[in-house]
PLY file of the C-alpha trace (Angstrom):
ply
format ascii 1.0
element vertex 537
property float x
property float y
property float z
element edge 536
property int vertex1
property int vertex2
end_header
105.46 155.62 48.03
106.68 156.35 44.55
105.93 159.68 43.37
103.83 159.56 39.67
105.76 162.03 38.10
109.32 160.75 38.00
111.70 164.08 38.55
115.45 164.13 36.54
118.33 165.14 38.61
121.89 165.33 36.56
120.92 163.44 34.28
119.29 160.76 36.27
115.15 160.23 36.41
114.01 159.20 40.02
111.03 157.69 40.75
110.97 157.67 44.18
109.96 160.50 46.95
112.27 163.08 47.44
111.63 164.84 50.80
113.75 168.26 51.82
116.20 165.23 53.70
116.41 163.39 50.71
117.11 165.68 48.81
120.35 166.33 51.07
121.29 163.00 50.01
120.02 163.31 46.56
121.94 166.53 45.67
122.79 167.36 41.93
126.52 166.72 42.79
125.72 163.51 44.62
123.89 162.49 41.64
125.83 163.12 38.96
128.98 161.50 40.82
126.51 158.48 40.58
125.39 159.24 37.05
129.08 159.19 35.80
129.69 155.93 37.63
126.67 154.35 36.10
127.48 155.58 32.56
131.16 154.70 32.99
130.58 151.31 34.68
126.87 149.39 33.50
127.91 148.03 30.46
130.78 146.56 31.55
128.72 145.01 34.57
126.46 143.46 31.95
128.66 141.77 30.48
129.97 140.28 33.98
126.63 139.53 34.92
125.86 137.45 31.37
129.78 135.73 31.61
128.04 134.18 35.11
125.30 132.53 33.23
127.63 131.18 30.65
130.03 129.65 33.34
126.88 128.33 34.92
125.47 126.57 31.86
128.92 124.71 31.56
128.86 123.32 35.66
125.16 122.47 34.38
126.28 120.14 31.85
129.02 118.25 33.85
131.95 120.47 34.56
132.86 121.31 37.98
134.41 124.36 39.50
138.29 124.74 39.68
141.35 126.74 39.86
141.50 128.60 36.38
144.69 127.32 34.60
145.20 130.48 32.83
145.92 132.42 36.00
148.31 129.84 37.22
151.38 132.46 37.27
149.37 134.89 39.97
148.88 131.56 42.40
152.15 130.98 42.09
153.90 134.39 41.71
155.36 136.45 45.05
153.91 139.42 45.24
151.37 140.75 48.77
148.71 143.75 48.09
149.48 147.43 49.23
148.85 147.55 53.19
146.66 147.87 55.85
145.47 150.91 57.65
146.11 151.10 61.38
142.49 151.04 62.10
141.45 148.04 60.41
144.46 146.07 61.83
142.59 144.76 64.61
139.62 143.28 63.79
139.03 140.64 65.91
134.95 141.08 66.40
132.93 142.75 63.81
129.40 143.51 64.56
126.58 143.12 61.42
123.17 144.73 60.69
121.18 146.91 58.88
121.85 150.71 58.08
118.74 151.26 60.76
119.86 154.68 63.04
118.99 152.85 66.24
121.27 149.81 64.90
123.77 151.73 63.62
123.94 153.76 67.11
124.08 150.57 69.03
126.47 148.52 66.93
129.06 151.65 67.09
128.98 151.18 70.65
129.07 147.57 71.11
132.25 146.59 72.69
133.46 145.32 68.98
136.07 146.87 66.76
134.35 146.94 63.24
130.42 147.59 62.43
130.03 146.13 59.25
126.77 148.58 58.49
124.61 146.63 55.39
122.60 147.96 52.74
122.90 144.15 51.32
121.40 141.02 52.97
119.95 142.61 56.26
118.63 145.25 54.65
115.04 145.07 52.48
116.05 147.40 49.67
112.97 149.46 49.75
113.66 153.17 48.47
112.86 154.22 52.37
115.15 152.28 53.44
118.23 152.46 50.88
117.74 156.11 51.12
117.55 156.24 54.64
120.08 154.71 55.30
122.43 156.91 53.74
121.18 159.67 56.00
121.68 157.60 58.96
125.63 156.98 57.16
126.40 159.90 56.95
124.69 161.38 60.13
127.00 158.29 62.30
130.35 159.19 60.44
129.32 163.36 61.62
129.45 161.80 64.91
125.94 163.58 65.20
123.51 160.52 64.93
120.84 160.18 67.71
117.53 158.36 67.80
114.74 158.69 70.30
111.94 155.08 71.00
108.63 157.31 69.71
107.20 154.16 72.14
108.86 154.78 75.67
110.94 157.92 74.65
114.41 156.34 75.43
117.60 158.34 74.01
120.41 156.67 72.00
123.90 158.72 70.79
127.48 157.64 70.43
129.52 157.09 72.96
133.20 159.17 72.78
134.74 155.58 71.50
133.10 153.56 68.86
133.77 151.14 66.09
135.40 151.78 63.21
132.59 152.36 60.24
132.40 150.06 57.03
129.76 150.14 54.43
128.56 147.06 52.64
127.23 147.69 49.66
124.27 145.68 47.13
125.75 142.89 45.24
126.23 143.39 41.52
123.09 141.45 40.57
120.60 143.60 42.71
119.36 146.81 40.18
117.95 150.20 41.81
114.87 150.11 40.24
113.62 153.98 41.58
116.73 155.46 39.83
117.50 154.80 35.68
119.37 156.03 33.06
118.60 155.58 29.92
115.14 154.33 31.08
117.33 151.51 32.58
117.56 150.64 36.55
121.15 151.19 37.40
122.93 149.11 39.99
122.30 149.16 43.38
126.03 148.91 44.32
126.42 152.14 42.32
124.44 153.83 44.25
125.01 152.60 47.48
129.20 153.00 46.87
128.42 156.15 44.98
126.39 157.97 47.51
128.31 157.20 50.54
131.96 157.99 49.25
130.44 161.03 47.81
129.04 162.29 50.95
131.20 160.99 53.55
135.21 160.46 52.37
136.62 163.91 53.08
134.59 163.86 57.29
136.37 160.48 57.29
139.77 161.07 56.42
139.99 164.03 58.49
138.54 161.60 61.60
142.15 159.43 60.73
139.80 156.93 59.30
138.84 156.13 55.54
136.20 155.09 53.01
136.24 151.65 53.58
133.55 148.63 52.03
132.67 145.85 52.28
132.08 143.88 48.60
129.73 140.84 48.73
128.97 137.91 46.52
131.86 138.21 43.79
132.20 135.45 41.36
135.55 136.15 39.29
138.83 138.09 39.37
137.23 140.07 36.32
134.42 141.15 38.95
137.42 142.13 41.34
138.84 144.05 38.46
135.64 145.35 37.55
135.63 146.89 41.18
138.94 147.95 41.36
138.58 150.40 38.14
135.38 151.88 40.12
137.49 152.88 43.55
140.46 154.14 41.29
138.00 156.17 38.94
136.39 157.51 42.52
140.22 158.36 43.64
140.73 159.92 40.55
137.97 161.93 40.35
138.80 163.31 43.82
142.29 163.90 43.69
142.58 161.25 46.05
145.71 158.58 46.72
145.53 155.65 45.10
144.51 152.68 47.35
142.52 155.56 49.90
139.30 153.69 49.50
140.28 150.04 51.22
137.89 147.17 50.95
137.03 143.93 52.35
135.46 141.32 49.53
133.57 138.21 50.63
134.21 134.79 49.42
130.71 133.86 49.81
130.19 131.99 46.15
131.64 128.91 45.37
133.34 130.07 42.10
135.21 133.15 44.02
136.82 130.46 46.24
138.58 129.15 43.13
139.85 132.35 42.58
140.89 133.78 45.72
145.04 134.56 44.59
143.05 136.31 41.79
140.75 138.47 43.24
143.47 139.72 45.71
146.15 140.25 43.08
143.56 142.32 40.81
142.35 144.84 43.90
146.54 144.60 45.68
146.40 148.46 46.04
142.42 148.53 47.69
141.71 145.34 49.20
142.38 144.80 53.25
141.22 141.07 53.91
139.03 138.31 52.23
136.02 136.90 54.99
134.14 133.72 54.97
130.42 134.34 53.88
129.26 130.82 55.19
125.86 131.34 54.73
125.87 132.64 51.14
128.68 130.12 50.60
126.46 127.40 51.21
123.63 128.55 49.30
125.67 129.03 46.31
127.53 125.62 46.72
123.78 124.78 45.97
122.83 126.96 43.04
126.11 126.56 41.50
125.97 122.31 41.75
122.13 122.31 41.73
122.21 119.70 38.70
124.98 117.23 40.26
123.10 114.66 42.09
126.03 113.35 43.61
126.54 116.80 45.33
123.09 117.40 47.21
123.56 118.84 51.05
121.58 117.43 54.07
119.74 119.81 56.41
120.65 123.09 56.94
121.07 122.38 60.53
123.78 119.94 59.98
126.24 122.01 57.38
127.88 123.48 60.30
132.03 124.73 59.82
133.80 121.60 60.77
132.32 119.72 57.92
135.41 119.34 55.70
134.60 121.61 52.56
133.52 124.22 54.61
136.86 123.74 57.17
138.90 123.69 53.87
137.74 126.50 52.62
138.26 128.39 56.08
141.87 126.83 55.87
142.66 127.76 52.41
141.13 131.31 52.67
143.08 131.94 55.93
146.34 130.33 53.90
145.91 132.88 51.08
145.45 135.77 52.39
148.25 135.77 54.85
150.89 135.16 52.22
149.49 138.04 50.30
149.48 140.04 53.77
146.09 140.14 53.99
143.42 139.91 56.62
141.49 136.87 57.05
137.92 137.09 58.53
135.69 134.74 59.91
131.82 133.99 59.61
129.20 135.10 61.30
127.27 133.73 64.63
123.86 134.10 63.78
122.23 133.18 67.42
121.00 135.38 69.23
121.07 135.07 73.44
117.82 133.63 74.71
116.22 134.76 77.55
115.89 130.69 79.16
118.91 130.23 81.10
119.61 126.76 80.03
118.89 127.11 76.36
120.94 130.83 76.52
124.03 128.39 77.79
123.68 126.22 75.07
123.56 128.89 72.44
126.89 130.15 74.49
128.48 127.33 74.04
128.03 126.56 70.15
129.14 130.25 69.69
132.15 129.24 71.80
133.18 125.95 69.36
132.31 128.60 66.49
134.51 131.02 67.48
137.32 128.95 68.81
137.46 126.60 65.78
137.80 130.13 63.59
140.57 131.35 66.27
142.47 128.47 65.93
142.42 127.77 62.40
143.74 131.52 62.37
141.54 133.83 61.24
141.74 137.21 62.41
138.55 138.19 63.24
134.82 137.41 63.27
131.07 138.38 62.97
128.50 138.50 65.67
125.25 139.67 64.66
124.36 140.55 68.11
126.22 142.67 71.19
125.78 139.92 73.55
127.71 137.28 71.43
130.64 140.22 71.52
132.37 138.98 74.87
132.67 135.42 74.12
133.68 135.37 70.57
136.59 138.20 72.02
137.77 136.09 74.70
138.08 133.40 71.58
140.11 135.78 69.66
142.00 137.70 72.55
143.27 134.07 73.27
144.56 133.04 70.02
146.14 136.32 68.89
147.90 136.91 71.90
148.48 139.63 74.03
150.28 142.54 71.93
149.08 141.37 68.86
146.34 142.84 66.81
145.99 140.01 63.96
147.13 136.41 63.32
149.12 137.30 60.11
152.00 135.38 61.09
149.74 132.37 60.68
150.74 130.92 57.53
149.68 127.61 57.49
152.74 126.91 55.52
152.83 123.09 56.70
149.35 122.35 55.79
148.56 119.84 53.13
147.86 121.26 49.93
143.77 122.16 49.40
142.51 120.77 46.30
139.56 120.80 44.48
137.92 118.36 45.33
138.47 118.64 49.29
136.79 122.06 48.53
133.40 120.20 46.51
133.40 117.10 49.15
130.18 116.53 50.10
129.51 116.14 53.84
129.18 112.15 54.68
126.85 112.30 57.29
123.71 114.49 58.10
120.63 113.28 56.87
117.32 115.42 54.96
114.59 115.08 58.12
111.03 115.76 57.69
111.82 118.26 61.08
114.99 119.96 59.08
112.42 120.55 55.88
109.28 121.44 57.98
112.03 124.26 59.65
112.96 125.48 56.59
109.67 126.01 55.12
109.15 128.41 58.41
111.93 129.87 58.41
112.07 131.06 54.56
108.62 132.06 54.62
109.02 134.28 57.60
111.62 136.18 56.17
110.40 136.31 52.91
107.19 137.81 54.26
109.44 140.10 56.45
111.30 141.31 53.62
108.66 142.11 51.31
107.55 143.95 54.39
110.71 146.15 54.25
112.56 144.22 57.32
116.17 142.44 55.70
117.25 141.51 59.48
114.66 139.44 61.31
115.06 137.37 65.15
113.53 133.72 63.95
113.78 130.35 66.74
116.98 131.87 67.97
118.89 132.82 64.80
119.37 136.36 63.25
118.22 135.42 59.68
119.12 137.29 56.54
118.44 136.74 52.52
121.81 134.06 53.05
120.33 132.11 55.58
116.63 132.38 53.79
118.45 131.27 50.52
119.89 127.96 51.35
116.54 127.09 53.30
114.43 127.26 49.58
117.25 126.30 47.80
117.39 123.17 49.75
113.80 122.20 49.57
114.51 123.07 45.02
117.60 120.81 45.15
115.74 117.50 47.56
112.88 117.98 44.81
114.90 118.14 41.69
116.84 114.97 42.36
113.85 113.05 43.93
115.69 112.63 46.73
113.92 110.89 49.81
113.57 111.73 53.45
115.37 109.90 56.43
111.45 108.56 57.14
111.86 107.41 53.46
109.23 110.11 52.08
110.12 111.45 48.74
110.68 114.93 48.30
108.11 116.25 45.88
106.22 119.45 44.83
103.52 118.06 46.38
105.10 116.99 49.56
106.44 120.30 49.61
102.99 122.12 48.78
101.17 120.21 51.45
104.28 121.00 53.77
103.70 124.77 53.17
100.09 125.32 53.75
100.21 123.11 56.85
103.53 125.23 58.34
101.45 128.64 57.45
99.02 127.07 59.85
102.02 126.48 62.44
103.21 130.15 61.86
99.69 131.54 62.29
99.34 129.85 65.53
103.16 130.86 66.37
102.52 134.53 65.87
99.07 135.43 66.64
96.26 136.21 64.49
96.42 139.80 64.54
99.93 140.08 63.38
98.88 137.49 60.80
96.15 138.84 59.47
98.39 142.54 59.24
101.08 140.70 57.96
101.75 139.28 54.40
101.98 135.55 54.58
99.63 134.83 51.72
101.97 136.66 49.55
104.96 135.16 50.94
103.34 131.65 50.35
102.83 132.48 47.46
106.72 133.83 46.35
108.00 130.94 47.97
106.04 128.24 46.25
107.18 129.79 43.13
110.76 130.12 43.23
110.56 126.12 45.37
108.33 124.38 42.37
109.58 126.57 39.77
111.92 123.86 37.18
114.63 126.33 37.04
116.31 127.66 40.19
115.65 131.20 40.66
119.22 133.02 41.47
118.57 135.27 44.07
114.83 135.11 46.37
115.49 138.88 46.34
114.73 139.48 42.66
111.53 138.40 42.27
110.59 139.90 46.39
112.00 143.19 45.04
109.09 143.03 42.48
106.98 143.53 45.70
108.82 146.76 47.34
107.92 149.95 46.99
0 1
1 2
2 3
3 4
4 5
5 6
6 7
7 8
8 9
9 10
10 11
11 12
12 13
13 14
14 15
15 16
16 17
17 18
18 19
19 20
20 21
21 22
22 23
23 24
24 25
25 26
26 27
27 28
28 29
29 30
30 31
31 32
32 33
33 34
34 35
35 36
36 37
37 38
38 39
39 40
40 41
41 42
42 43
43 44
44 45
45 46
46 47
47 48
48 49
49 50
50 51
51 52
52 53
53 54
54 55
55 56
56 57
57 58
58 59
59 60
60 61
61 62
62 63
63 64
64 65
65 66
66 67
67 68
68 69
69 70
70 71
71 72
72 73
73 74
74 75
75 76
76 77
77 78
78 79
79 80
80 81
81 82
82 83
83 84
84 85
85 86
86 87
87 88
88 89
89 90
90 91
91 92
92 93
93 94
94 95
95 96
96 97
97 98
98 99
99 100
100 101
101 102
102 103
103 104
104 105
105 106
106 107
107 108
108 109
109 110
110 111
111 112
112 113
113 114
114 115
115 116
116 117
117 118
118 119
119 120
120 121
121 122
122 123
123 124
124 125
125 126
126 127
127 128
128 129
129 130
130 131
131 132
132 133
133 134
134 135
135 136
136 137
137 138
138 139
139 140
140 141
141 142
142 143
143 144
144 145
145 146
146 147
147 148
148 149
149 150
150 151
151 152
152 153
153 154
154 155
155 156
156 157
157 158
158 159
159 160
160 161
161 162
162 163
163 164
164 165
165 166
166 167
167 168
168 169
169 170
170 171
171 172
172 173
173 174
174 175
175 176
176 177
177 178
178 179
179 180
180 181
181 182
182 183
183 184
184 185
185 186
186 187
187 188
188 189
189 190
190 191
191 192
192 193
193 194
194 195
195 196
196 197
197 198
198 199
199 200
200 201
201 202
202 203
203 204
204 205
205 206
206 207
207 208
208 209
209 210
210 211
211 212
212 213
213 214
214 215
215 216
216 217
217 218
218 219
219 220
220 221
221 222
222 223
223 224
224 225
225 226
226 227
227 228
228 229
229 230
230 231
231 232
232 233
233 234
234 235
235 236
236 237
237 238
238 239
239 240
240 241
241 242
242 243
243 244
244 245
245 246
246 247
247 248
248 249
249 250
250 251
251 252
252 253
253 254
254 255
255 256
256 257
257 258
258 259
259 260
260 261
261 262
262 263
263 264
264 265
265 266
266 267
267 268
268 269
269 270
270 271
271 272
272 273
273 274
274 275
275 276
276 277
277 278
278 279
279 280
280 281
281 282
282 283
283 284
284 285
285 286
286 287
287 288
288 289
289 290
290 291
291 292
292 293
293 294
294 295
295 296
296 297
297 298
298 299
299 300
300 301
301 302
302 303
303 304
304 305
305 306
306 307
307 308
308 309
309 310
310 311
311 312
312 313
313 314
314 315
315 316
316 317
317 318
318 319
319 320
320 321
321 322
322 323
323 324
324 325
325 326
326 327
327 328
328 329
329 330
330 331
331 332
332 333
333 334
334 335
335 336
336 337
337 338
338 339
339 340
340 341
341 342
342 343
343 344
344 345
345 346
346 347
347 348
348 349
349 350
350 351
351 352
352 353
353 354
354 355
355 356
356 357
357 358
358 359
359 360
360 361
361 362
362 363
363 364
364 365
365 366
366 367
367 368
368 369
369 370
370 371
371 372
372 373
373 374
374 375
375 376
376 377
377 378
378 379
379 380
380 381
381 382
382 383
383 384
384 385
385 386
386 387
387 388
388 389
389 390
390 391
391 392
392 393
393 394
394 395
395 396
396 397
397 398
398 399
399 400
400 401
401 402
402 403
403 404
404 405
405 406
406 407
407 408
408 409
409 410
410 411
411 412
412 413
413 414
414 415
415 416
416 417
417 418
418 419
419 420
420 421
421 422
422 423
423 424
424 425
425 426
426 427
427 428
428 429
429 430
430 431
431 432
432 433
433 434
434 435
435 436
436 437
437 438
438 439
439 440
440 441
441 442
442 443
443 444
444 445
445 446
446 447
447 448
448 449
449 450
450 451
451 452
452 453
453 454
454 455
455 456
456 457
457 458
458 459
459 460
460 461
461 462
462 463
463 464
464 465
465 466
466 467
467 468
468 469
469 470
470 471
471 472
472 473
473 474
474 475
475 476
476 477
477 478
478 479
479 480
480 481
481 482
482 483
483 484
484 485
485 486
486 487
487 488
488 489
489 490
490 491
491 492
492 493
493 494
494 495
495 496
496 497
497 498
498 499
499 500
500 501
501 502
502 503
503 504
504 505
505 506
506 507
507 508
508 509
509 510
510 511
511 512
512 513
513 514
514 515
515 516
516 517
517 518
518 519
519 520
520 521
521 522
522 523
523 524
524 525
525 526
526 527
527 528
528 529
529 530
530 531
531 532
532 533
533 534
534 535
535 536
């Protein structure tokens, strides 16, 4: 819990508990490395943050997304970024979670070459948690991290061989609200970025490694810019080489796709690879065209990666970055194995098509979000890549028909709304919602790994069908009431689901209660998270 008397630490006024670990973590030099990066870098982000809302009040009125025109000379110049470190060269399966120590002991030693360790979407940003998990970041990259069940006393450590680290850090929008400056929250990416290259660059470049990131949710090359002054400041600071700190940025926003020559050409000396967010990608392709009626998706279930705006941006993406001699990564398979043998080689096989449509297309790596998916999305990539290869750089896609705009805004032609893809939705965002108010970002739901992404396009959805009156393939019209009766009658379906003691401990009412806001509410809320974070301690 909070403490009530906020303490001030170089500069910086916490207002969260500082135990003897903490304050490890929280160290005067630790804090004023993030104090400077705050003072040096929040304005600027503010200004970012407001040029989004501008750009969105134009697509609002009628305009749609495209390639900017004055940036026309970087699309079309020849130039490739700096290089690629030996040990992100092969990337082939990248495992995803939550900066949990058991699930950051495990995912080092699945039988994958990157863990992708999250303090973003799979991780509830409580100040536990966010400061927890640096602990458990810098305790992996010792090599000392261990973790013993209090439950049935079993023992987890590293194995001599494990994954190579990255950390993925809060998007831009999400604020730190435990630590201000000024008496204003500073960003959680700050912190996050600022506290693990503080503690953990020097242990990592003496393992042969590096400080490398993941970057999610950027809009604009001036957000890649804004980024790549914040690793050369750190490298600077540090007496480090430039282009040390090497990062991977998602294209998980429908804008950023736009913009992809951009963003690359602005971070050249950091950047590593681009990767296909599909789940945020969807969910923005949502926010972003909420008020274009002509552009409103059909269940969730249905937007899978061979529809042809989500293949076309996997084709342009991979098309991109190879010129630029960049990495090209794919999406993530959110199943999880099921324990019925039949339904477990079902899942198998969609992770399969998954994997092998990515392979083929040429990406050069993927997400799994759990071990047991590693194997078969490896045998997809060991395929395609080849034997002595470690990437699929040589891809080029240099025959493939140019990728314009509007192949990248096409609206799937078949898929339908159903009464069973809303009533699923409904479920599944108010189960994580109630989850992640709970302080759990990562949570097992009907056979899926869902995060805030997947959570997102399941309300955002239900906003856009009720916005645009738009009807259901049993021809009922998608209402607030619809919706509100749907709610309180799957809450019912949940109860039953999970038991009534877990219910009753739980917080559904609350959840309910979020969720019916940001559905109904006449404006689309931007991120769930904001107004859940309201609800953390």
């Amino acid at each position: 819990m909070p403490n009530t008397t906020p303490q001030k630490i170089s500069g910086l006024e916490i207002q969260g508990h500082i135990s003897p670990a903490f304050r490890e973590i929280l160290s005067d030099e630790a804090l004023a490395f993030v104090a400077n990066l705050v003072d040096k870098f929040q304005p600027k982000l503010t200004e970012l943050l407001a040029d989004r809302k501008s750009w969105q009040v134009a697509i609002d009125a009628g305009q749609l997304p495209d390639f900017p025109p004055e940036t026309q000379h970087i699309r079309e110049g020849d130039w490739k970024i700096k290089g690629i470190p030996a040990d992100l060269q092969d990337r082939r399966v990248e495992i995803t979670g939550p900066v949990d120590r058991k699930m950051i002991i495990n995912a080092l030693n699945a039988d994958v070459k990157v863990f992708m360790a999250d303090f973003e979407d799979s991780l509830s940003p409580t100040w536990e948690n966010a400061v927890q998990g640096q602990i458990n970041m810098r305790d992996a990259v010792d090599g000392t991290i261990e973790y013993t069940n209090p439950g049935n006393g079993k023992h987890y450590q590293l194995n001599e061989k494990t994954a190579v680290l990255i950390c993925r850090a809060r998007g831009l929008h999400l604020p730190e609200k435990h630590i201000t400056l000024n008496s204003q929250a500073i960003p959680g990416c700050l912190m996050d970025f600022g506290l693990y290259f503080f503690h953990n660059f020097k242990k990592l470049l003496e393992k042969g490694t590096g400080p490398y990131f993941y970057i999610p949710k950027l809009q604009s090359y001036l957000e890649a810019r804004w980024w790549n002054d914040v690793f050369t400041y750190a490298e600077e600071k540090f007496s480090l080489e430039s282009g040390t700190i090497k990062a991977t940025f998602l294209i998980e926003t429908l804008p950023a796709v736009f913009q992809m020559d951009e963003i690359l050409y602005e971070l050249r000396d950091h950047v590593v690879a681009l990767n296909c967010g599909r789940w945020d990608y969807i969910f923005s392709y949502i926010k972003t065209l909420k008020n274009h009626a002509d552009r409103v998706l059909p269940d969730r279930q249905s937007v899978t990666m061979d529809k042809p705006f989500l293949n076309a941006y996997s084709r342009l993406l991979i098309k991109t970055c190879h010129r630029r001699g960049a990495m090209a990564m794919g999406g993530m398979a959110a199943f999880i194995p099921a324990k019925d043998p039949e339904i477990n080689a079902k899942v198998m096989n969609k992770v399969k098509a998954d994997k092998e449509l990515e392979a083929s297309n040429g990406h050069d790596g993927t997400w799994v979000a759990h071990p047991g998916l590693a194997n078969i999305a490896m045998e997809s990539f060991n395929k395609h890549i080849g034997a002595g290869n470690k990437n699929q750089l040589h891809i080029l896609r240099e025959s493939d028909a140019p990728i314009s705009s509007a192949d990248l805004l096409a609206v799937p032609s078949d898929g339908q709304r159903t009464e069973d893809g809303m009533r699923t939705n409904i479920r599944i965002a108010l189960q994580y919602i109630e989850a992640w108010i709970s302080g759990n970002g990562c949570v097992p739901i009907y056979g899926l790994m869902e995060d805030a992404a997947t959570a997102e396009i399941s309300r955002a959805s239900i906003w856009q069908w009720i916005k645009h009156g738009k009807e259901l393939s049993n021809g009922k019209k998608v209402t607030k009431t619809l919706f509100r009766d749907m709610l309180q009658e799957e809450l019912a379906v949940v109860r039953s689901e999970i038991g009534e003691e877990r219910y009753q401990n739980g917080q559904f009412s609350e959840a309910a209660k979020i969720f019916d806001e940001i559905t109904t509410s006449d404006d689309l809320v931007d991120f769930l998270t904001l107004p859940g974070y309201d609800h953390l301690n």
